[in-house]
N, C-alpha and C positions, 0 to 999 in steps of 0.2 A: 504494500500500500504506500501511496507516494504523498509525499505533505511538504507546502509551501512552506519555506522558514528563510526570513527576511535577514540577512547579515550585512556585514562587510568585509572586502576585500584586505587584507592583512601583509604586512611587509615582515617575515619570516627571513632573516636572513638576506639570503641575494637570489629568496624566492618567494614566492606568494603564499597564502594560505586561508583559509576559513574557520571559523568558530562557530561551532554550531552550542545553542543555549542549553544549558543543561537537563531543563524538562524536557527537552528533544531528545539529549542523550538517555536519560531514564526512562522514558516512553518508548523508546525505542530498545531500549536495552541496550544498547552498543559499548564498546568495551573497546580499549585504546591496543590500538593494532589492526581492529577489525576491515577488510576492507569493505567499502559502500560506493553506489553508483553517484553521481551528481546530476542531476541536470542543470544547464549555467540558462538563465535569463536574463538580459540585461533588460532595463526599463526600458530604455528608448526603444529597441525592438518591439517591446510588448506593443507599441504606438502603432505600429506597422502591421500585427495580425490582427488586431484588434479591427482593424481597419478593412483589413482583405477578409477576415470569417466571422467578426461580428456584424450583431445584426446591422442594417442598412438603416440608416438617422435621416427622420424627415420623410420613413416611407408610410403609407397607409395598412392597416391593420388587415390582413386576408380573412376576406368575408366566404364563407362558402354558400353557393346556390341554392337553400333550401329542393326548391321546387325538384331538381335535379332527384335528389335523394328520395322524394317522395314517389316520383314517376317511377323507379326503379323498385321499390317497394311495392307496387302495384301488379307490378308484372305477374 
């Protein structure tokens, strides 16, 4: 099961790294060595799907044709 958890980027060295919050770590049970997958999201991207596969702003709400479904039921 996957779950949004909001950090920052960390200067580790002469490399990067993440902290994840420790209710995270105990809800999840995770244990220092464990390996786990990431997914990276950066905000301004988010702008951009949000855009291409959210809903469409400013469109009209789809009505369906009653009548259509009633004719069909008839048959």
């Amino acid at each position: 099961m996957s779950e949004i958890v909001k950090t920052k980027l960390r200067n580790i060295g002469t490399s990067f790294g993440v902290i994840l919050p420790r209710e995270v770590i105990e809800e999840k049970g995770l244990k220092e060595g464990q390996e786990i997958e990431l997914t990276i999201l950066v905000r301004k991207d988010l702008k951009l799907i949000e855009k291409s596969f959210g809903m469409a702003r400013g469109a009209k709400p789809f009505v369906r044709d009653r009548t259509d479904r009633l004719a069909r039921l008839k048959k």
